[in-house]
FIVEXPA-311647 format. One record per residue (C-alpha): residue number from 1; residue in three letters; x negated, y negated, z negated. Coordinates in Angstrom, 3 decimals, padded with zeros to 6 digits. Layout:
<atoms>
+-----+------+----------+----------+----------+
!  nr ! rest !     east !    north !       up !
+-----+------+----------+----------+----------+
! NUM !  ala !        X !        Y !        Z !
...
+-----+------+----------+----------+----------+
</atoms>
This chain:
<atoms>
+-----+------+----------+----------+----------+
!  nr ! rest !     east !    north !       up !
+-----+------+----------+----------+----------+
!   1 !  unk ! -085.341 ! -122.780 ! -084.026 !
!   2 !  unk ! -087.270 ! -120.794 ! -086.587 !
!   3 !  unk ! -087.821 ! -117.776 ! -083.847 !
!   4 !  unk ! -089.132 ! -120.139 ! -081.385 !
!   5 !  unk ! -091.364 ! -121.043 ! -084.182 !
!   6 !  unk ! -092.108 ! -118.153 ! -084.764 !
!   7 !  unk ! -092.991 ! -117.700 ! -081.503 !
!   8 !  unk ! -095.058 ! -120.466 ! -080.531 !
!   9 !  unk ! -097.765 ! -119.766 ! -083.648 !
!  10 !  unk ! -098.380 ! -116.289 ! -082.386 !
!  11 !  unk ! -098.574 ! -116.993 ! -078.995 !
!  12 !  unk ! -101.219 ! -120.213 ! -080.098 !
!  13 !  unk ! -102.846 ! -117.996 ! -082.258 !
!  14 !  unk ! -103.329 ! -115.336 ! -079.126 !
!  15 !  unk ! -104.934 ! -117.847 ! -076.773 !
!  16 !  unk ! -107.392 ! -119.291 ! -079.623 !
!  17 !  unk ! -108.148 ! -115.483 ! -080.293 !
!  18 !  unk ! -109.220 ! -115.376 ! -076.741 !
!  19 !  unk ! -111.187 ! -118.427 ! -076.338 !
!  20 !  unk ! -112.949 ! -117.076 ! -079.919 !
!  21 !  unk ! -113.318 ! -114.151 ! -078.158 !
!  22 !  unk ! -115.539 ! -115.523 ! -075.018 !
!  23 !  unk ! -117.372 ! -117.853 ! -077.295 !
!  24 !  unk ! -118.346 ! -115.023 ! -079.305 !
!  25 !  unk ! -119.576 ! -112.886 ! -076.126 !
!  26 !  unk ! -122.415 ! -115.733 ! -075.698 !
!  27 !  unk ! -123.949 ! -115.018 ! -079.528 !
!  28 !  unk ! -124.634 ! -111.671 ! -079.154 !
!  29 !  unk ! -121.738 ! -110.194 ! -080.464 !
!  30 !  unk ! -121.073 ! -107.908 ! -077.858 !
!  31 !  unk ! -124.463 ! -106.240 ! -078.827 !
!  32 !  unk ! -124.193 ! -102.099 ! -079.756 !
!  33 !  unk ! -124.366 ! -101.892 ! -083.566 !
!  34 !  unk ! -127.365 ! -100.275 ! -085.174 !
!  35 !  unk ! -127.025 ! -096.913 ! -087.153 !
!  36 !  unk ! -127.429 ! -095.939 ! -090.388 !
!  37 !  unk ! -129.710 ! -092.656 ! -090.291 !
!  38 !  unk ! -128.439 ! -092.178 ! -093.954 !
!  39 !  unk ! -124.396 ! -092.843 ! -092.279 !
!  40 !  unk ! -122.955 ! -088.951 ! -092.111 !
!  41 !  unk ! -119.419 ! -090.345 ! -090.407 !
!  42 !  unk ! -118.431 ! -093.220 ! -088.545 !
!  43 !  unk ! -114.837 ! -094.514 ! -088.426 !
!  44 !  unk ! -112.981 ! -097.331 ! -087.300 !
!  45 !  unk ! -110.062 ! -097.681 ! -088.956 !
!  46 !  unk ! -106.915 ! -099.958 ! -087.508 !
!  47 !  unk ! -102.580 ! -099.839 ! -087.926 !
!  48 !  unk ! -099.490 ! -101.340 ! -086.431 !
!  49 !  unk ! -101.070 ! -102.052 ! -083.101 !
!  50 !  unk ! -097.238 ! -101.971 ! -081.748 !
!  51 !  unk ! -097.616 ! -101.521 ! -077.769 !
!  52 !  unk ! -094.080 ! -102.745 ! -076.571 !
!  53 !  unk ! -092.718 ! -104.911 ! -074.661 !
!  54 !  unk ! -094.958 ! -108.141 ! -076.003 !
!  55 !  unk ! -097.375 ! -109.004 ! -073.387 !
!  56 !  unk ! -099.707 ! -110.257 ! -076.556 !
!  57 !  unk ! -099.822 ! -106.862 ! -077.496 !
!  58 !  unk ! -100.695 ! -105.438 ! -074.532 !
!  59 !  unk ! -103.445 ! -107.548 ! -074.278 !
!  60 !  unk ! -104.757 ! -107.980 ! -077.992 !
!  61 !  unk ! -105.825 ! -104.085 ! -077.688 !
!  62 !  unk ! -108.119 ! -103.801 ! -074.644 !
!  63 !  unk ! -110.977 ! -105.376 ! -076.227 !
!  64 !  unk ! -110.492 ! -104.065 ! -079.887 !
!  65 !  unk ! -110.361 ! -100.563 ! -077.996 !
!  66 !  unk ! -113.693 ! -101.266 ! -076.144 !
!  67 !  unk ! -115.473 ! -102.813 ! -079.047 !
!  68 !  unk ! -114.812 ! -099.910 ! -080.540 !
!  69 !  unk ! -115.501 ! -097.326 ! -078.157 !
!  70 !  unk ! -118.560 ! -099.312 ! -076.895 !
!  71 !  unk ! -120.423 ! -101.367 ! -080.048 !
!  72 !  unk ! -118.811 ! -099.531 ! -083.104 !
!  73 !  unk ! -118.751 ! -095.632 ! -081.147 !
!  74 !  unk ! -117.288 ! -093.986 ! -084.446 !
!  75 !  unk ! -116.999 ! -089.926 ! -085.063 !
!  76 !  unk ! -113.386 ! -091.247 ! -084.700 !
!  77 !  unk ! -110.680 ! -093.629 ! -084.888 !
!  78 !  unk ! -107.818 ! -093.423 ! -086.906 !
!  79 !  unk ! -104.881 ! -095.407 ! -085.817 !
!  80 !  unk ! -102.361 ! -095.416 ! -089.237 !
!  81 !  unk ! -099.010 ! -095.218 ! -087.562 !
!  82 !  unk ! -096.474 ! -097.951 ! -085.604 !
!  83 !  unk ! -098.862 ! -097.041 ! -082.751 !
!  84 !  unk ! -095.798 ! -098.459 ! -080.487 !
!  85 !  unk ! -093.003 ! -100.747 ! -081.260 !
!  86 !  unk ! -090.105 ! -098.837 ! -080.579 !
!  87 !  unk ! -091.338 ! -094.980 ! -080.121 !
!  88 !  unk ! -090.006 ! -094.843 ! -076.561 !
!  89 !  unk ! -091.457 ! -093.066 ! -073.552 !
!  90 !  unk ! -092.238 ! -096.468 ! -071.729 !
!  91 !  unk ! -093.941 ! -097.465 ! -075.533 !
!  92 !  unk ! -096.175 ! -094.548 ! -075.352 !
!  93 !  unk ! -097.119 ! -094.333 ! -071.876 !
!  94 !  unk ! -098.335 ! -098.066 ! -071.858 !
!  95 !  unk ! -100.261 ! -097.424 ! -074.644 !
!  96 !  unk ! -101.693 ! -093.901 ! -073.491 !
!  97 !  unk ! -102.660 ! -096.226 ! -070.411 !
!  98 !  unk ! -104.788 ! -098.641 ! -072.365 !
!  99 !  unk ! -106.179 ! -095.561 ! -074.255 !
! 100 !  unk ! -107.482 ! -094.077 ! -070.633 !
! 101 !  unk ! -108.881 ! -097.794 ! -069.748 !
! 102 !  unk ! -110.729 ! -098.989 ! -072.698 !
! 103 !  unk ! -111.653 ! -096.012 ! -075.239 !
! 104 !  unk ! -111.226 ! -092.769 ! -072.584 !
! 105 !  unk ! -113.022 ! -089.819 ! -074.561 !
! 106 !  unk ! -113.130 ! -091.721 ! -077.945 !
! 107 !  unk ! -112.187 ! -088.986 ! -080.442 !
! 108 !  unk ! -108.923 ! -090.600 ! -081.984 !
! 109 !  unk ! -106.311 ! -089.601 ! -084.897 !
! 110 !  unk ! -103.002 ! -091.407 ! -084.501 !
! 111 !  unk ! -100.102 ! -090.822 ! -087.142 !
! 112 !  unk ! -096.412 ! -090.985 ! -086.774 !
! 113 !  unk ! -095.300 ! -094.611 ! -088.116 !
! 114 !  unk ! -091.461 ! -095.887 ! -088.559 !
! 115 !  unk ! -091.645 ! -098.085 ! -085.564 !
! 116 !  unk ! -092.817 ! -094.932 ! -084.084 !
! 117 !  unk ! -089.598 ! -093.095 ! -084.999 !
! 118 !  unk ! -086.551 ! -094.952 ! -083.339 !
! 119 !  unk ! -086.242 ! -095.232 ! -079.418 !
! 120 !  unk ! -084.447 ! -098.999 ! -080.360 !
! 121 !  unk ! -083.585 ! -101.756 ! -082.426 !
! 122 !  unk ! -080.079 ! -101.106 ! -082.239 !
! 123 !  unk ! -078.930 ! -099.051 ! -085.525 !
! 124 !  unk ! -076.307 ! -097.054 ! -083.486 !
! 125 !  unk ! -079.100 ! -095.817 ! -080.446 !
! 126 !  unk ! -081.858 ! -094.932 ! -082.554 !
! 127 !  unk ! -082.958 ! -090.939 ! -082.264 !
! 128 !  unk ! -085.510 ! -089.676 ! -084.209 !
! 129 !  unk ! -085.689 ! -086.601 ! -082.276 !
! 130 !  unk ! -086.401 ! -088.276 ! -079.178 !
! 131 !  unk ! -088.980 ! -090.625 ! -080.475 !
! 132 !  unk ! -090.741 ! -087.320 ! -082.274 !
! 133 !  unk ! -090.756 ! -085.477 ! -078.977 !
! 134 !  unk ! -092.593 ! -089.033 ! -077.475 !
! 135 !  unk ! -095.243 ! -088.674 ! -080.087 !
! 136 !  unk ! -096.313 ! -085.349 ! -079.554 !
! 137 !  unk ! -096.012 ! -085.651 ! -076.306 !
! 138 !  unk ! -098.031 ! -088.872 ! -075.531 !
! 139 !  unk ! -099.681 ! -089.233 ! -079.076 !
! 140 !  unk ! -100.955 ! -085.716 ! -079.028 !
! 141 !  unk ! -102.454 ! -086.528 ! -074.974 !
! 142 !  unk ! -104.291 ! -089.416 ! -076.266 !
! 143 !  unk ! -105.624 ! -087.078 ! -079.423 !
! 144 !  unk ! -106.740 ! -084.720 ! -077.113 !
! 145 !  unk ! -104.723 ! -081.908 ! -078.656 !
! 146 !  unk ! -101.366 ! -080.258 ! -078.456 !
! 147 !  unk ! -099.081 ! -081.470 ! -080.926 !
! 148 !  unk ! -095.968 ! -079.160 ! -082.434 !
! 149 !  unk ! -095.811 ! -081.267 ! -085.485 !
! 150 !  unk ! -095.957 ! -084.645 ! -087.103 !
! 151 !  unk ! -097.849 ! -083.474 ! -089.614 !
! 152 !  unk ! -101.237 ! -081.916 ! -089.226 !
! 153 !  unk ! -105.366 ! -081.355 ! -089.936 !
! 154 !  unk ! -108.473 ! -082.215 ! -088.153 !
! 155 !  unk ! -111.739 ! -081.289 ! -089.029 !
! 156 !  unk ! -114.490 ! -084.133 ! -087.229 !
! 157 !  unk ! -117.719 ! -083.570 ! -087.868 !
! 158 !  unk ! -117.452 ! -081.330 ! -090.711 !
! 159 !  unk ! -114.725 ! -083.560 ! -092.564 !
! 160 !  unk ! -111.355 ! -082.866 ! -092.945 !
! 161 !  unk ! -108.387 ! -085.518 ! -091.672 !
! 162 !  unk ! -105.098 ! -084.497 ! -092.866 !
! 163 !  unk ! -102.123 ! -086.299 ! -091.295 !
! 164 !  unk ! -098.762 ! -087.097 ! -092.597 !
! 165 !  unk ! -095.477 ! -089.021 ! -091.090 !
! 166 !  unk ! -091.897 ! -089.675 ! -092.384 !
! 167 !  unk ! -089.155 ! -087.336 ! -090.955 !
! 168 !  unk ! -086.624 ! -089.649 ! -091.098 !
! 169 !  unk ! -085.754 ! -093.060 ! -088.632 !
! 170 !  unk ! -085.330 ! -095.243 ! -091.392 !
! 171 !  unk ! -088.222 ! -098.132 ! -092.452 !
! 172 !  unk ! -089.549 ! -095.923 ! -095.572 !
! 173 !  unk ! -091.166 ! -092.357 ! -095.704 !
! 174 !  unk ! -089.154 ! -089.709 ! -095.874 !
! 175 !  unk ! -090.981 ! -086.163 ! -096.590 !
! 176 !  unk ! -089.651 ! -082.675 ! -096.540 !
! 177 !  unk ! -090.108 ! -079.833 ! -099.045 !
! 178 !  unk ! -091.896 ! -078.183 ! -096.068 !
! 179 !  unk ! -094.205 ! -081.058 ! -095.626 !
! 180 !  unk ! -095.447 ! -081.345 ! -098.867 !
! 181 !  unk ! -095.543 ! -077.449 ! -099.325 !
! 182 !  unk ! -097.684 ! -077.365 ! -095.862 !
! 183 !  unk ! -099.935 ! -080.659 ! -098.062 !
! 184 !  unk ! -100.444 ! -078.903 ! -101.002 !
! 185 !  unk ! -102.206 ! -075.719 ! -098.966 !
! 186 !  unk ! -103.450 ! -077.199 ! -096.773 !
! 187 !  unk ! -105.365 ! -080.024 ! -099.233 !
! 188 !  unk ! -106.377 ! -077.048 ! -101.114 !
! 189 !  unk ! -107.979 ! -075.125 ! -098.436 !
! 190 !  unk ! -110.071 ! -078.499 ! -097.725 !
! 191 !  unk ! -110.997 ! -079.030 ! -100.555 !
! 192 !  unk ! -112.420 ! -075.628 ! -101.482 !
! 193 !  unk ! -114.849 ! -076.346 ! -098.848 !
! 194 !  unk ! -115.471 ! -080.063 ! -099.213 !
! 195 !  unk ! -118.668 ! -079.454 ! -101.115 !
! 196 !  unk ! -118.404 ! -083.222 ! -102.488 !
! 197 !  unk ! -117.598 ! -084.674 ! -099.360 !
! 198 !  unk ! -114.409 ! -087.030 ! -099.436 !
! 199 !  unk ! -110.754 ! -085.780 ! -097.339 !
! 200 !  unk ! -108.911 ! -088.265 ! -095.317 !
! 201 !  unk ! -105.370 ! -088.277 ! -095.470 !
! 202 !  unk ! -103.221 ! -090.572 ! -093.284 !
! 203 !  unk ! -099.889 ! -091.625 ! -093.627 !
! 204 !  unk ! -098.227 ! -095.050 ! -092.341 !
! 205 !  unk ! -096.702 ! -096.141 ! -095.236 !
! 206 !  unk ! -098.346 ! -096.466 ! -099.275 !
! 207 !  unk ! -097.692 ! -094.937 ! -101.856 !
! 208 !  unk ! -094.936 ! -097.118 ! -104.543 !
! 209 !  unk ! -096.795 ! -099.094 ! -106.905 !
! 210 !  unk ! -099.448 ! -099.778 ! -104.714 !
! 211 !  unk ! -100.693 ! -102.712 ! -102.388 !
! 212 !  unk ! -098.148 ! -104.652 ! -103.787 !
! 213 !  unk ! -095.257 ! -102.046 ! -102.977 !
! 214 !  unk ! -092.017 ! -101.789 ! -105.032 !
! 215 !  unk ! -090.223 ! -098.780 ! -106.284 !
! 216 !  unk ! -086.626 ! -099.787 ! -104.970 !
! 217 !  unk ! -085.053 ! -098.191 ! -101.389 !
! 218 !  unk ! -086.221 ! -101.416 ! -099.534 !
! 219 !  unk ! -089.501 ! -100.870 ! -100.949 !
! 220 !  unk ! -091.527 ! -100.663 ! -097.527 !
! 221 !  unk ! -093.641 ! -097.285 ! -099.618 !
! 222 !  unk ! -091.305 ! -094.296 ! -100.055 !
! 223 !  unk ! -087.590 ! -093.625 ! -099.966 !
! 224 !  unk ! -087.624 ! -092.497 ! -103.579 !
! 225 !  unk ! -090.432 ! -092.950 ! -106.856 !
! 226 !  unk ! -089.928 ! -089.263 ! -106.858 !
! 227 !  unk ! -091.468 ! -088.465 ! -103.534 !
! 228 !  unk ! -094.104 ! -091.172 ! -104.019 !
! 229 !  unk ! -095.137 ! -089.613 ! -107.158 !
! 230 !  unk ! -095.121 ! -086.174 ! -105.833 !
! 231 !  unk ! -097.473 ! -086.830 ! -102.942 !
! 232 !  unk ! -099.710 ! -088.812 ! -105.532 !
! 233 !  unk ! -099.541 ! -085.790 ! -107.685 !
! 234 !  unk ! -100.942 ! -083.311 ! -104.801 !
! 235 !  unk ! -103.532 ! -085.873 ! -104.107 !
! 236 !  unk ! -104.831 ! -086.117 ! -107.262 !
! 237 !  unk ! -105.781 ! -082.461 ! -107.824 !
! 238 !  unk ! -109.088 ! -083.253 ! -105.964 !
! 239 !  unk ! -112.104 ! -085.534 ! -106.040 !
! 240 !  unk ! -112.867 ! -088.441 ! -103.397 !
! 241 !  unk ! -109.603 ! -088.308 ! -101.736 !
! 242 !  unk ! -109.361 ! -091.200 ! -099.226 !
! 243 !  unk ! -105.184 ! -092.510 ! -098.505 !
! 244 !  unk ! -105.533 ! -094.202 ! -095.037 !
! 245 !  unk ! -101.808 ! -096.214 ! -094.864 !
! 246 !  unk ! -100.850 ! -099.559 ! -093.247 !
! 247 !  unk ! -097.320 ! -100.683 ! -092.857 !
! 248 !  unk ! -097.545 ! -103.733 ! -095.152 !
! 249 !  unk ! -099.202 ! -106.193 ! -092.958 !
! 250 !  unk ! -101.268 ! -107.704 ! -095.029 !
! 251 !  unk ! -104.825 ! -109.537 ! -094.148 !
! 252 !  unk ! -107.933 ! -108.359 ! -095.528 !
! 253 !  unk ! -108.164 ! -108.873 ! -099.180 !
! 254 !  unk ! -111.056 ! -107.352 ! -101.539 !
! 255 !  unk ! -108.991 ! -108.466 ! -104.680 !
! 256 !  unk ! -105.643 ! -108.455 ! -105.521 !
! 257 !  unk ! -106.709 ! -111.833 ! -107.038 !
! 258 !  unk ! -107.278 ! -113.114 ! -103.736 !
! 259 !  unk ! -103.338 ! -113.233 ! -102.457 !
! 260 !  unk ! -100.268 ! -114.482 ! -103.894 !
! 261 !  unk ! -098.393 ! -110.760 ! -103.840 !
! 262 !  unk ! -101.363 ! -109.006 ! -105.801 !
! 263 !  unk ! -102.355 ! -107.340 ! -102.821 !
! 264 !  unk ! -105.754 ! -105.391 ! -102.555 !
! 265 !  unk ! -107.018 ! -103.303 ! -099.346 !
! 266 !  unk ! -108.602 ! -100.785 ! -101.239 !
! 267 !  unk ! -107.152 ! -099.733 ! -104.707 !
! 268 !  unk ! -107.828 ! -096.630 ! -106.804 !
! 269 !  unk ! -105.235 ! -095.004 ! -107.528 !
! 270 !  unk ! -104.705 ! -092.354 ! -110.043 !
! 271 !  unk ! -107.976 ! -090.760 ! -111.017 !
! 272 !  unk ! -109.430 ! -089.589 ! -108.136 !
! 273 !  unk ! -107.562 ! -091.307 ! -105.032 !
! 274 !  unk ! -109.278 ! -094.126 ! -102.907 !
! 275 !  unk ! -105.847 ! -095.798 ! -101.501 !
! 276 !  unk ! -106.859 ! -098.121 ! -098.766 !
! 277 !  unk ! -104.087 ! -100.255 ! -096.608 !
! 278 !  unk ! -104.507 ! -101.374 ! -092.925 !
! 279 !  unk ! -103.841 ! -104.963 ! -091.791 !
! 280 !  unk ! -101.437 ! -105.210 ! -088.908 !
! 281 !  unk ! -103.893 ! -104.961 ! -085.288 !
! 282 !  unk ! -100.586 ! -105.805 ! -083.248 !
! 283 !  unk ! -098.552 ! -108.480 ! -085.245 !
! 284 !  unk ! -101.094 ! -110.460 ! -086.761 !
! 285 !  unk ! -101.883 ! -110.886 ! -090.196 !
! 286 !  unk ! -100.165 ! -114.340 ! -091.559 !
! 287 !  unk ! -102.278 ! -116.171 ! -093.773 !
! 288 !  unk ! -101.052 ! -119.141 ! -095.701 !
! 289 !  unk ! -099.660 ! -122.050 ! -093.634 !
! 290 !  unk ! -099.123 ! -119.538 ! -090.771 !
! 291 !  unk ! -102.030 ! -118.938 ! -089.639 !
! 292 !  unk ! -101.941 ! -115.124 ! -087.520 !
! 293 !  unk ! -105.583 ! -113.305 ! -087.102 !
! 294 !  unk ! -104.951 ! -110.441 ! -084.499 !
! 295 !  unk ! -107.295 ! -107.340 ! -084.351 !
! 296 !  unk ! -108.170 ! -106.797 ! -087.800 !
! 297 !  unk ! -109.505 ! -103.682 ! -089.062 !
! 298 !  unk ! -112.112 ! -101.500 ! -090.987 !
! 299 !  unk ! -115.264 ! -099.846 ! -090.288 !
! 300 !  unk ! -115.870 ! -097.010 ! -092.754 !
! 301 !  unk ! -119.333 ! -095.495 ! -093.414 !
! 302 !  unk ! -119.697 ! -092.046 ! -095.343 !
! 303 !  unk ! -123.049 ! -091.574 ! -097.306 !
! 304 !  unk ! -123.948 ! -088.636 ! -099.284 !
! 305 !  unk ! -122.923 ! -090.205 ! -102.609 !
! 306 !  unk ! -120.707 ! -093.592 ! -101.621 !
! 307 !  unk ! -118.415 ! -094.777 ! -098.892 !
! 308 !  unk ! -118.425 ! -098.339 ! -097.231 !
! 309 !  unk ! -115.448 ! -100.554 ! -096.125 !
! 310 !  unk ! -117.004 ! -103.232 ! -093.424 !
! 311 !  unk ! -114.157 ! -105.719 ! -092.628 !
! 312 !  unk ! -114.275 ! -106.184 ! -089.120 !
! 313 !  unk ! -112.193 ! -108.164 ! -086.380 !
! 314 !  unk ! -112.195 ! -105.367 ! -083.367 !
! 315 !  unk ! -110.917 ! -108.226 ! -081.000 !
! 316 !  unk ! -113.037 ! -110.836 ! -081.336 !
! 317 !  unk ! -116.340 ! -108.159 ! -082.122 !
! 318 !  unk ! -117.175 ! -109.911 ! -085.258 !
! 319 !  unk ! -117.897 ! -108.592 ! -088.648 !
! 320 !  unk ! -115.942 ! -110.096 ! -091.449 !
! 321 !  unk ! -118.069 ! -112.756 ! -093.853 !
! 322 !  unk ! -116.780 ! -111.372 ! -097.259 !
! 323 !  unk ! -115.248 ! -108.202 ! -096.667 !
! 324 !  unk ! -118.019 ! -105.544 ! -097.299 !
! 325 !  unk ! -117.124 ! -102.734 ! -100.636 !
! 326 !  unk ! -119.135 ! -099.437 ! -101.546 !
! 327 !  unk ! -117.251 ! -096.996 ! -103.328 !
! 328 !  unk ! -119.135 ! -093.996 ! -104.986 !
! 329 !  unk ! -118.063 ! -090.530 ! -104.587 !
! 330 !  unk ! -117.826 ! -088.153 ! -107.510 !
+-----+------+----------+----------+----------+
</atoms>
């Protein structure tokens, strides 16, 4: 009874997205947003869009992919990981698909999330192996680029994107030695040359101790404190590093004030890490008394001396009313 539910809000939620949606096409929304002259990089930030087998899915993404190929055009978008549901080739191809359809030649960064690493739901038929080979494969096709590892850099219009993902099937991150010793060069190699400017680094799940994450095994951050505090450690080294996550689910939230868990979207975290965590594009966000808002996201906005966080809803084309934070750089 609950699962029906369950059901019934999101799919009631869906269909009043869409009729939001065409009213909002009759304001003006649908307008191409103004630049910034004084805006060095553009990008639109989303997570957990989860292309599977839910038909809401499928259709919650065309227009968040147009709005932001068409009204937002970014330097790039960064999709933080559970791209797909279930990591399988028939995953990955429908979502390459609405790639080609609504956002072909968008520049895009897509990371390696768990939903992204099992083939199934079933324990027993889940292969990590499998779903890895998917994501290069189909992830690195909708990048643009050849993929031969999960983990990797970009450098977009003279800023550098370093990418991270879990090597293990299992809900929390797992990270190798080799991982973090590729990290820790290849942060330092950025950051030599960063000449102020901030360095992205993407991975789909946050660090422990942040955005309301717990230290334990079922933590939804890291399989151990010790590997969350590692990473956090290599991060920390440098000034105006950015930690682009999602994973948690939650809505928008400029204060951990503002929801029950002590949840924030954007945290610092150590001394010099920006942590900033995605709400769910896919799912929906659930707000109190069940409420689910689909297609929520960031715009971010790099100046010489600060960064912006625009809330924005990428299905419906709006802006958000109260989500709008500067950060300064150091």
């Amino acid at each position: 009874m609950e699962a029906f539910k369950s059901i019934l809000q999101k799919a009631g939620a869906f269909f009043t997205a869409i009729l939001l949606a065409l009213t909002s096409l009759s304001v003006g929304n649908n307008l191409l947003i103004k630049k910034n002259p004084d805006v060095r990089l553009t990008a639109a930030l989303i997570s957990d869009t989860h292309v599977g087998d839910a038909f809401y899915r499928k259709l919650s993404l065309p227009p968040g992919l147009r709005d932001i190929s068409r009204r937002v055009k970014p330097d790039v978008l960064i999709l933080a990981g559970d791209c797909t549901d279930n990591g399988n080739e028939a995953n990955w191809q429908a979502l390459q698909t609405l790639f080609k359809r609504n956002a072909d030649g968008l520049p895009a960064i897509l990371a390696l999330g768990n939903h992204d690493c099992w083939t199934s739901y079933d324990d027993d038929a889940r292969t990590y192996e499998t779903a890895k080979e998917n994501y290069l494969r189909y992830g690195g096709a909708i990048m643009g680029t050849t993929q031969t590892d999960i983990f990797f850099s970009r450098e977009i219009g003279g800023y550098s994107f370093l990418v991270l993902g879990s090597e293990d099937e299992t809900t929390d991150c797992v990270m190798t030695e080799r991982q973090l010793t590729w990290l820790q060069e290849t942060l330092a190699a950025a950051a030599a040359k960063a000449d102020g400017k901030p360095i992205f680094v993407i991975n789909h799940q946050p660090m422990n101790f942040t955005h309301a994450v717990g230290a334990d095994a079922h933590s939804n951050g890291f399989r151990s404190q010790e590997m969350s505090e590692r990473l956090q450690a290599i991060l920390d080294q440098y000034p105006n590093i950015i930690y682009i996550s999602g994973h948690q689910h939650y809505p928008l939230a400029l204060s951990a004030e503002d929801t029950p868990d002590g949840f924030a979207t954007v945290e610092r975290v150590g001394k010099h890490i920006i942590s900033v965590n995605l709400p769910c594009y896919g799912y929906g966000t659930f707000l109190e008394g069940g409420t689910s808002v689909f297609g929520e996201g960031l715009v971010l906005y790099v100046f010489d001396d600060h960064v912006q966080f625009k809330g924005r809803n990428f299905f419906l084309s709006n802006w958000s009313r109260t989500f709008d934070l500067s950060i300064p750089l150091e």
